[in-house]
C-alpha positions in Angstrom: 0.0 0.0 0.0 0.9 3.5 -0.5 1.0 4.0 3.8 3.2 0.9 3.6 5.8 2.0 0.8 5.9 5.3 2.5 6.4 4.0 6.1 9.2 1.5 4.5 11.2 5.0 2.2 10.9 6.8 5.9 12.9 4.4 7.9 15.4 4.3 4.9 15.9 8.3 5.1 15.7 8.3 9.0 18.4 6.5 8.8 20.2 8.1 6.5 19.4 11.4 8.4 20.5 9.9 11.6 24.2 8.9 10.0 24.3 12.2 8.4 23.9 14.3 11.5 26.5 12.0 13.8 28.8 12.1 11.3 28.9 16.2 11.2 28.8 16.6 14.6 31.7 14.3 15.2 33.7 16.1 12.7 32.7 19.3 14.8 34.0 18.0 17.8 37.1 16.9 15.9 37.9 20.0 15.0 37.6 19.6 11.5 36.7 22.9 10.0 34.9 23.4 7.0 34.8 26.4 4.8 32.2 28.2 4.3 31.0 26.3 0.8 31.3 22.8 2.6 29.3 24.2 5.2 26.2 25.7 3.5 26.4 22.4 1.1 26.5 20.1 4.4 23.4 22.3 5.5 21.5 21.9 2.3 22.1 17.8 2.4 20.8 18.2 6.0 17.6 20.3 4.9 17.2 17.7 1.8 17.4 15.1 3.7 14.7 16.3 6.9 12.6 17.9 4.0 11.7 14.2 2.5 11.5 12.7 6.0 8.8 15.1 6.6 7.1 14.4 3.5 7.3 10.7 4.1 6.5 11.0 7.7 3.1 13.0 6.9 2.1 10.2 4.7 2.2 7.5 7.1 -0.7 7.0 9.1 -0.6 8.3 13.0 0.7 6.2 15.9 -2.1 7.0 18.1 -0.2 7.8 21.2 -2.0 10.7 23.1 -0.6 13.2 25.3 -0.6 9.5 28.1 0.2 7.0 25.4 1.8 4.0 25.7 5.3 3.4 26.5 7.9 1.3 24.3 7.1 0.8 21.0 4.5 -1.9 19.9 5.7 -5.2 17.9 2.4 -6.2 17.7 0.6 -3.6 15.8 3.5 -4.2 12.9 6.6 -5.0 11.9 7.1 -2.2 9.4 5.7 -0.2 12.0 7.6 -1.2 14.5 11.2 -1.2 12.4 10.0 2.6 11.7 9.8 3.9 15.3 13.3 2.4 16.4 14.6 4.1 13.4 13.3 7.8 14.6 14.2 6.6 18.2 17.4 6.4 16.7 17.2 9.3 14.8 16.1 11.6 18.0 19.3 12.2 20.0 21.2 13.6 16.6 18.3 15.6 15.3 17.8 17.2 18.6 21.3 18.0 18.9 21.0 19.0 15.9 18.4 21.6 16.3 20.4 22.9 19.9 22.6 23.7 17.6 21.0 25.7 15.3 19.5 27.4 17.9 22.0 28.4 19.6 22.7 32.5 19.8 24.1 33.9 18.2 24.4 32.2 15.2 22.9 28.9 14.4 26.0 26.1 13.6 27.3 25.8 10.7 26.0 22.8 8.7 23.1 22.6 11.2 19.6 22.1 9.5 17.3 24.7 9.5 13.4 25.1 9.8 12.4 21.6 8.3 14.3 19.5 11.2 12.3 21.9 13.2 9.5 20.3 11.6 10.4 16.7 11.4 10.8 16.8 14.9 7.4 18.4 15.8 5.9 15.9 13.3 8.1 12.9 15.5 6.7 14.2 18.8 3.3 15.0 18.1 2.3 11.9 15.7 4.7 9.0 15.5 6.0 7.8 18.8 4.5 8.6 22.3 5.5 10.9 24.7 6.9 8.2 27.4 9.3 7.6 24.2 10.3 10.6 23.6 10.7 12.6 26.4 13.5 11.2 28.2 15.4 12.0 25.0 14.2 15.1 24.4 15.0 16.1 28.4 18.6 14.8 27.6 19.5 16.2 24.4 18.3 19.4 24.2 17.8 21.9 26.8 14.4 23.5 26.9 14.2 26.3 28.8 17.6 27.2 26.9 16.3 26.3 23.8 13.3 29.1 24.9 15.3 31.8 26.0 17.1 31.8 23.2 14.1 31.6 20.7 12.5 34.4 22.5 15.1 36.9 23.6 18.4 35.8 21.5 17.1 37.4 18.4 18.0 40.9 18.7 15.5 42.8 17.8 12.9 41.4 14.4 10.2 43.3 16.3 6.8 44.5 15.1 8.2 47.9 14.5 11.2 46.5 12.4 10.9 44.1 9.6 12.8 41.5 11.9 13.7 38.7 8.9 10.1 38.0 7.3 9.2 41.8 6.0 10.2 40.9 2.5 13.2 38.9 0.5 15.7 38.9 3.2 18.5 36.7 4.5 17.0 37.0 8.2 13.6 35.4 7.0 15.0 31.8 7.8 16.4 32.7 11.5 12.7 34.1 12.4 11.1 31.4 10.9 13.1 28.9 12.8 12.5 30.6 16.1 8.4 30.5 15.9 9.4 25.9 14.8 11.1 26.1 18.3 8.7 27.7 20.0 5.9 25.6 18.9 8.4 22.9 19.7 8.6 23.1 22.8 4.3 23.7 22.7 4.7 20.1 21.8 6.3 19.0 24.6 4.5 21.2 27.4 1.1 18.9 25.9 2.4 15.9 27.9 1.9 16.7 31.0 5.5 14.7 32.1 6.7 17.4 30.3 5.6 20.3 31.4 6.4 19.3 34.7 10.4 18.9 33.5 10.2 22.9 32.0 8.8 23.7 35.5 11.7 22.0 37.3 14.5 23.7 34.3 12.7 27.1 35.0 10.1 27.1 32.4 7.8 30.1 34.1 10.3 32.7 35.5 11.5 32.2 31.0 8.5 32.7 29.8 7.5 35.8 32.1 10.9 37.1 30.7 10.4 36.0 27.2 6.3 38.0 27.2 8.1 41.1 28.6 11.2 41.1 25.9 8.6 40.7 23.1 6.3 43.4 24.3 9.1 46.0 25.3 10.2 48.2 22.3 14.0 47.4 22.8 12.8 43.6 22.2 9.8 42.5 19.6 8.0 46.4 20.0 4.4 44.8 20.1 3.4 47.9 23.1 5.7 50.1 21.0 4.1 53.2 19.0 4.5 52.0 15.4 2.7 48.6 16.4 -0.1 50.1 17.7 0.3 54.3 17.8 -2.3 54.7 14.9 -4.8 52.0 16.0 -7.6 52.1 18.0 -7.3 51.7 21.8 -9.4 52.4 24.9 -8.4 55.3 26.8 -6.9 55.1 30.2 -6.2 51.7 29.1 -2.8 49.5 30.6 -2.4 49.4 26.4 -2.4 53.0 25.6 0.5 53.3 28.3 2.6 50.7 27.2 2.2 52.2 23.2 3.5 55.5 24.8 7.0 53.8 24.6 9.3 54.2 21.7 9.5 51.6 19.0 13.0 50.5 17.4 13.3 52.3 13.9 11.6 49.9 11.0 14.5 48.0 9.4 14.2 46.1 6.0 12.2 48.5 5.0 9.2 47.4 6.0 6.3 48.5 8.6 3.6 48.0 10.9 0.3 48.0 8.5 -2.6 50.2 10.4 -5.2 48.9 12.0 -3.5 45.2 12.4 -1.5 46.3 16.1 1.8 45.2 14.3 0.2 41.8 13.4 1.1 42.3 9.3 4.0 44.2 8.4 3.7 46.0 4.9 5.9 48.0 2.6 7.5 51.6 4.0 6.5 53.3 0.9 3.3 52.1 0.6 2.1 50.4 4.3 -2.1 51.4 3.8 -2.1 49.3 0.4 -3.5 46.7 2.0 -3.8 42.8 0.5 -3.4 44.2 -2.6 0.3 45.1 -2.1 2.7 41.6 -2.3 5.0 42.8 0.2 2.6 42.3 2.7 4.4 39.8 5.9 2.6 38.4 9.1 5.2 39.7 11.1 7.3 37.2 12.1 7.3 38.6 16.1 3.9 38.6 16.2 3.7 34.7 15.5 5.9 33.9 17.9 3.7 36.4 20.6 1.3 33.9 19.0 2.6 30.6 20.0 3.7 32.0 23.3 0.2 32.4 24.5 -0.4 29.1 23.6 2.4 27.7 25.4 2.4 29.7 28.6 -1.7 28.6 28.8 -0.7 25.0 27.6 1.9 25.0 30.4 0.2 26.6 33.6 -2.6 24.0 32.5 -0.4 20.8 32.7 1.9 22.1 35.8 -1.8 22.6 37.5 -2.0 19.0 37.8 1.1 18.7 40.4 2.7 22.5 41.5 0.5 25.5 42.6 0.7 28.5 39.4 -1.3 31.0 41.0 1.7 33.3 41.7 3.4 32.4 38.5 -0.4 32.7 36.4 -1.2 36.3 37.9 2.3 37.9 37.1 2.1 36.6 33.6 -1.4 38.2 33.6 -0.1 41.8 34.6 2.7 41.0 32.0 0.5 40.2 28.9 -2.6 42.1 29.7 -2.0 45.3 27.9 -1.6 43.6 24.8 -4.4 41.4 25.2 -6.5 44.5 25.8 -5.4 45.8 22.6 -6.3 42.5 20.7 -9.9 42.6 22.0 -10.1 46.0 21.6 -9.9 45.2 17.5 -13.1 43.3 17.7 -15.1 45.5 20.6 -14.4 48.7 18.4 -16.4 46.8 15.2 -19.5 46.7 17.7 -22.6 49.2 16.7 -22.2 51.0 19.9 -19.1 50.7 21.0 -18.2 48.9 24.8 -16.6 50.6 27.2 -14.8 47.9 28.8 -11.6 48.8 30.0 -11.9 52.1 28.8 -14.3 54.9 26.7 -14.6 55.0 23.1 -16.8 56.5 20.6 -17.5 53.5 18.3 -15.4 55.7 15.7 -13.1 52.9 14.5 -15.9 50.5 13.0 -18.5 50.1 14.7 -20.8 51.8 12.8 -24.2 49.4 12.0 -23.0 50.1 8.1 -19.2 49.9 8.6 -18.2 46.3 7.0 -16.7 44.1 10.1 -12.5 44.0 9.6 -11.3 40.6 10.2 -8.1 39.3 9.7 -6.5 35.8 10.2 -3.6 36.7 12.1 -5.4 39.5 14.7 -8.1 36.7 15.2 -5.8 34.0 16.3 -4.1 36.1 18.4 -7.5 37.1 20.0 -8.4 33.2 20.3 -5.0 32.7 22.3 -5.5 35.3 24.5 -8.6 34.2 25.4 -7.6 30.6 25.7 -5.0 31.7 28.3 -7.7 34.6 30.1 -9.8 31.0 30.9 -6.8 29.3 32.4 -6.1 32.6 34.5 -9.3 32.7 35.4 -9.2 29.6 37.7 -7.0 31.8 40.2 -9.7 34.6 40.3 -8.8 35.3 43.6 -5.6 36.3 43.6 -6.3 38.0 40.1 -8.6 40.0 41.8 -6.4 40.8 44.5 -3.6 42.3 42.2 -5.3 43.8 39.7 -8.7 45.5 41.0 -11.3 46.2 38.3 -9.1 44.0 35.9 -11.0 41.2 36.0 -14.8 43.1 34.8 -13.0 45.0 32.4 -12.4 41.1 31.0 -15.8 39.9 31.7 -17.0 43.1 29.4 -14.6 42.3 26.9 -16.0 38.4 26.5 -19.5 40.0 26.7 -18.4 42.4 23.3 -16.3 39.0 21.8 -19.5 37.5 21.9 -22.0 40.3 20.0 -19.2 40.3 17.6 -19.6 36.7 17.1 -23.6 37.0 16.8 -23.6 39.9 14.4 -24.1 37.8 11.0 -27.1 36.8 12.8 -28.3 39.6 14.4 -28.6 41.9 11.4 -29.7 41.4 8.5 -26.9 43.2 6.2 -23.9 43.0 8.0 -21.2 43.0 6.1 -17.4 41.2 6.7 -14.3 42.8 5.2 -11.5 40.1 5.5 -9.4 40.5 2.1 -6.6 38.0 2.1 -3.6 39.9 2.9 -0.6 37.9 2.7 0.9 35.5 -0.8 0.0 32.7 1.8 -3.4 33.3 2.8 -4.0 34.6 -1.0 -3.1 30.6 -1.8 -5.2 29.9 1.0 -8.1 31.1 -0.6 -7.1 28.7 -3.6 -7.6 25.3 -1.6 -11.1 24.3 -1.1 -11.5 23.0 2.8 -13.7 20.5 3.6 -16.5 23.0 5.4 -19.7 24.0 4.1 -19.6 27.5 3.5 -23.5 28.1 3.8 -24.4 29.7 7.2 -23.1 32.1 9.5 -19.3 33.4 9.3 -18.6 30.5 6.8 -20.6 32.4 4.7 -19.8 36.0 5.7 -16.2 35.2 5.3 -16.4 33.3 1.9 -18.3 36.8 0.9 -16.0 39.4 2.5 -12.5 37.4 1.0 -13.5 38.3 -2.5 -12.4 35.3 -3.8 -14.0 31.6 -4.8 -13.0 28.4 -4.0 -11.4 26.3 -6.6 -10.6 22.9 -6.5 -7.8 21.7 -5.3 -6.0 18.8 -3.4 -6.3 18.0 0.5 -6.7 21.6 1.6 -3.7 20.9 4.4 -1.3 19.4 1.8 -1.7 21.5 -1.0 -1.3 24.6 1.8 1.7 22.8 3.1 3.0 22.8 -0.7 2.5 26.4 -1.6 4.0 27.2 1.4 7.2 25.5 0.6 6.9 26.4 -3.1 6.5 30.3 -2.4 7.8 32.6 0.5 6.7 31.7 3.8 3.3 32.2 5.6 5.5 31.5 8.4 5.4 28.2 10.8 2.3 29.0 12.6 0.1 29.6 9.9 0.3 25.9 9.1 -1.2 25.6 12.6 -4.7 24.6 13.1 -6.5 27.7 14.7 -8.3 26.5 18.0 -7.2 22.6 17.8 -8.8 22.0 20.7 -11.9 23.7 20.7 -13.6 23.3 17.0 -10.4 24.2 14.5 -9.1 21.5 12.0 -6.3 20.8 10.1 -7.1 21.6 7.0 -7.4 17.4 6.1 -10.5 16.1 4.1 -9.5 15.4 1.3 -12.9 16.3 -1.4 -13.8 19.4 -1.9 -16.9 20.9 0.0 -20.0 20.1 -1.2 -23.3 22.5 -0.9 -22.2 25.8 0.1 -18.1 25.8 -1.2 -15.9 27.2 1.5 -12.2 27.7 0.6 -9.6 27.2 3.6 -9.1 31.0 4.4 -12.2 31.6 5.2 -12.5 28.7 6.8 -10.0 29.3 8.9 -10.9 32.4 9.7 -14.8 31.5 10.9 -13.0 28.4 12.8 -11.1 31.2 14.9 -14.5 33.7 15.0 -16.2 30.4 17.0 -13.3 29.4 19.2 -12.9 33.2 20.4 -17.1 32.7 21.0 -16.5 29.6 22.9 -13.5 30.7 24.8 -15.7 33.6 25.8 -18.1 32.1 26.9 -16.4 29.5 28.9 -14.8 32.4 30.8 -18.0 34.4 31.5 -19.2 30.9 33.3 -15.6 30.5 35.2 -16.2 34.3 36.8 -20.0 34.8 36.6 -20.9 35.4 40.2 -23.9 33.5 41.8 -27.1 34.9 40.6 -30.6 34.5 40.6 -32.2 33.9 37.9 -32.9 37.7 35.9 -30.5 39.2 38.0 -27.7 39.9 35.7 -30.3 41.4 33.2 -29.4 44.7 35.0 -25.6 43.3 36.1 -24.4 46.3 33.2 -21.5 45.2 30.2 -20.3 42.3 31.8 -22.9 40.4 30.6 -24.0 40.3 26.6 -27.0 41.4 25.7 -29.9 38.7 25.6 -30.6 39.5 21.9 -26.9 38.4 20.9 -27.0 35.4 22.9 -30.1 34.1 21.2 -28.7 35.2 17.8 -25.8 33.3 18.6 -27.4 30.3 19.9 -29.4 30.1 16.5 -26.5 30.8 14.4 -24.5 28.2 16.1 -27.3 25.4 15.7 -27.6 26.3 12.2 -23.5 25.8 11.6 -24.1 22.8 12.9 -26.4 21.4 11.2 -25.2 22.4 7.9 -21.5 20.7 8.5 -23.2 17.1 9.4 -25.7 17.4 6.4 -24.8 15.9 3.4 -22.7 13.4 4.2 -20.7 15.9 6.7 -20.7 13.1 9.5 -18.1 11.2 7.8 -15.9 13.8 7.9 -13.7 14.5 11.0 -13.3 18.2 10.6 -16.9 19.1 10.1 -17.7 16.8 13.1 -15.2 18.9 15.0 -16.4 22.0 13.9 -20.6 21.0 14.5 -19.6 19.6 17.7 -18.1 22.9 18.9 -20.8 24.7 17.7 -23.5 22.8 19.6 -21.4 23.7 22.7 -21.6 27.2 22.0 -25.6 26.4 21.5 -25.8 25.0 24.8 -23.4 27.9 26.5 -25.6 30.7 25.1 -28.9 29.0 26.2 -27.9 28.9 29.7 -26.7 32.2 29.9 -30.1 33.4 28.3 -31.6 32.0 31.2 -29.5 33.0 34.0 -30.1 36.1 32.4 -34.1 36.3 32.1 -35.1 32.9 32.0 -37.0 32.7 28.7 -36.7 33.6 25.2 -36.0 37.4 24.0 -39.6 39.1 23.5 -40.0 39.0 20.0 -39.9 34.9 20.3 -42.0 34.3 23.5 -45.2 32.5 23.0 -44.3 31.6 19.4 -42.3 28.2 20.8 -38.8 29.0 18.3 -36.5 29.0 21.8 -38.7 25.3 22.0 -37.7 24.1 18.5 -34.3 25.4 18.4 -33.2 23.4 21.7 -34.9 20.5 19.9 -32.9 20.9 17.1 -29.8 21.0 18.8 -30.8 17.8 20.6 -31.6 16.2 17.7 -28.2 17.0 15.8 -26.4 16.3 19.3 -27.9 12.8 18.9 -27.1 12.7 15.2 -23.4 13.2 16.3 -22.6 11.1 18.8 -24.3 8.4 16.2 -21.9 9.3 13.5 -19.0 9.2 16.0 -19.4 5.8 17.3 -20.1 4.5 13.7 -24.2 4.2 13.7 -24.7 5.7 9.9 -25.3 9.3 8.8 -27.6 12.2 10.0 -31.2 11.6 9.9 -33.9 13.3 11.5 -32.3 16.6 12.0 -34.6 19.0 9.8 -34.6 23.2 10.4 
């Protein structure tokens, strides 16, 4: 079989790999020198070589071992399978010396590969062996908190202000792109909770309160620092407006912040309000590493939860990171009709307008979703949250209330309009792959409408994105990330193209993030609601959403639902993934509509709709957990 012939070329090339590296890292220890055309040539036999492992590796089907998986690798499920695990067991000490190496400041060593054994070692950890395998090489080959430090804080500058290596063609593209692999290599190993708990004993939280701060500060990635966020919208009095009074580095590469995008895309100095239109338009290459950071510092105060207390450690990366996660809700409060005041005033002037098109873009929205993610973990130590920061915590509440009107508004008026042109080459080939979503209700729709552009088909939506990626300049590491993994994204994988309502995989992406922010939101208005009686909060003020919204949201969310497991949508993982977090987000609104009045809005009360809508949400609840346990496809579930 294909799976077969790839698992066999895989061990072949792991091997190969594995020889490769030991051999060039005795000859380093040797002495041996090489000149500087034997050591770009030994690099580029290094890349080759990780390149096809990767390929081969993504093509073999997944080991199965879970964040708890099994130990020592299993002889019965296969021999070919087996033979390939002892070969990347083998491979593992080398390739993560390897990448210690070339991440060392302040250079990477020469002959060391670059992003793609990044790559193949992510693709090692998080789908071919388990983590009681790996780990105890991991732990003593490279060293992680290092390894984060310098990702973080040895690049010398690269900041939102400055072009850092991904603004356009130049040589420093590859040394940023490397540092957002080891960042999200080290995400991988923070999932297990074993490991986690070995970063916490090597200094894991006092690193990454030190690596927030450096990309924040202007002298480090310039994310508070004027030209990331001078000319955009932020509340007044705000911790954000404060921290944008610093000074920014100067822009280098010739590149800068583009408005309205708080340093998120970085665009051409002579033309930086073009827009997607213009080609020089970068996700700044700070800005994903900000990205994964949240993701790992949440990640990691989650798993260490399990065996140290992280209050302390939780609330002083709060007061770190909350004036830029201000900022990031701020972009979607501001779109709202009549603007929130949350942490601050504001005059609805940067959006919000009910005929103002809503301004979405990927990168600002999965930086919202991680912030979010990592608000519900904080939230857990309310307490001492509360304690340190007075008022901090209801500015956030108000903030999750606005995240979630934003999320209702293709529902609760009837000509909204979405703006999200694609901005960068990759998301431009993004909207190029067809995903495996129906594109028929709520932001699927909106989006697919406000990209300007139609789905063609295409190959497996995450392979073919994989391929332009490599074939053109680089979206960067963590666009290749699922947004919200673990609450409703996908991978891209499907393989056919969407039937019904065609959805292309940028604006898939993009309404995948819209519903994990909603989900996220709501999750954290139920960790901090305080104990009410029913109809109280109706008059609790902005940190609860408006009853409308929530039953606008609820409906909109059933409908998504229903239209990803129609069709034949039961057989496919991601829409399952997708349907099953929008029921949650169903079921979340409907019980805060009823701590909040306890009935249905008053244009639906006495005509039964809040009646038929939780029916319909039962019935596609049932539907899916049929589908999932292998009972045949949807039936019954009808608007």
């Amino acid at each position: 079989s294909p799976e077969a012939a790839a698992g066999a070329a895989a061990r072949r090339v792991a091997a190969l790999l594995a020889d490769w590296l030991r051999s060039r890292a005795a000859g380093a220890q040797a002495g041996g020198g090489d000149g500087a055309g034997a050591a770009a040539a030994a690099e580029e036999v290094a890349e080759c070589l990780c390149s096809c492992l990767l390929l081969l590796l993504q093509d073999t089907p997944d080991a199965g071992g879970g964040p708890d998986g099994g130990g020592a690798p299993d002889a019965s499920s296969g021999g070919a399978r087996f033979e390939l695990q002892l070969a990347l067991l083998d491979l593992l000490p080398a390739l993560c010396g390897a990448v210690a190496a070339a991440a060392a400041p302040p250079s990477p060593a020469a002959g060391a590969p670059r992003a793609a054994g990044l790559q193949v070692l992510i693709e090692i950890l998080q789908r071919q062996l388990a983590p009681p395998q790996w780990l105890p090489l991991v732990g003593l080959h490279l060293s992680l908190v290092q390894t984060l430090r310098a990702a973080c804080c040895g690049g010398g500058g690269g900041g939102a202000a400055g072009a850092g290596g991904d603004a356009g063609p130049g040589g420093g593209q590859e040394a940023e792109v490397r540092r957002v692999g080891v960042l999200e290599l080290l995400l991988c190993v923070t999932r297990a909770p074993d490991g986690a708990l070995q970063l916490f004993h090597q200094g894991a939280l006092p690193a990454l309160l030190d690596c927030a701060r450096h990309l924040l500060a202007p002298p480090g990635g310039g994310l508070l620092g004027t030209s990331a966020v001078g000319g955009d919208a932020a509340p007044e009095g705000a911790a954000g407006r404060r921290g944008a009074a610093a000074a920014a580095p100067p822009a280098q590469g010739g590149s800068v912040p583009l408005p309205g995008t708080l340093g998120a895309y970085l665009a051409p100095a002579s033309g930086a309000g073009g827009g997607g239109a213009a080609g020089g338009v970068a996700w700044a290459p700070v800005h994903q590493q900000w990205c994964v950071l949240l993701s790992l510092a949440a990640t990691t105060l989650d798993s260490l939860s399990r065996f140290v207390p992280v209050a302390e450690p939780a609330v002083a990366l709060m007061i770190a990171v909350e004036p830029r996660v201000v900022l990031s809700l701020q972009l979607l409060l501001q779109q709202l009709p009549h603007h929130r005041g949350g942490d601050g005033g504001g005059d609805g002037s940067g959006g919000g307008g009910s005929g103002a098109p809503l301004q979405v873009q990927l990168a600002s929205l999965l930086e919202a979703e991680r912030s979010l993610a990592l608000l519900c973990l904080l939230a857990q130590h309310a307490g001492a949250w509360q304690l340190a920061r007075p008022g901090s915590l209801a500015g956030f509440r108000a903030a999750a209330a606005g995240v979630l009107e934003f999320a209702a508004r293709p529902s609760l008026e009837r000509h909204v309009r979405v703006a999200c042109p694609p901005l960068t080459p990759f998301e431009r080939r993004l909207t190029r792959v067809t995903s495996d979503l129906d594109g028929g209700e709520g932001w699927l729709r909106a989006c697919v409408a406000g990209a300007g552009a139609a789905p063609l088909p295409s190959r497996d939506s995450a392979a073919a994105a994989a391929t332009a990626d490599a074939q053109g300049g680089s979206g960067g590491a963590l666009a290749l990330m699922p947004p919200g993994a673990g609450d409703g994204g996908g991978s891209g994988g499907g393989g056919a193209a969407a039937a019904g309502g065609g959805c292309h995989e940028y604006a898939a992406r993009l309404a995948e993030a819209v519903y994990s922010c909603a989900g996220h939101a709501l999750h954290f208005l139920a960790l901090t609601s305080p104990q009410l009686e029913a109809g109280e909060a109706a008059a609790a003020g902005p940190m609860w959403p408006k009853r409308q919204a929530l039953a606008a949201l609820q409906g909109q969310a059933v409908a998504v639902a229903q239209s990803q497991l129609q069709a034949g949508g039961t057989s496919r993982a991601r829409r399952r993934r997708l349907a099953a977090a929008a029921l949650r987000l169903a079921q979340g609104a409907a019980a805060l509509q009823q701590l909040m009045g306890g009935g249905a809005p008053a244009c639906a009360r006495g005509s039964g709709a809040e009646e038929r809508l939780g029916e319909r949400a039962a019935q596609l609840e049932r539907a899916l957990r049929e589908s999932e346990a292998g009972a045949g496809p949807v039936g019954g579930a009808k608007r």
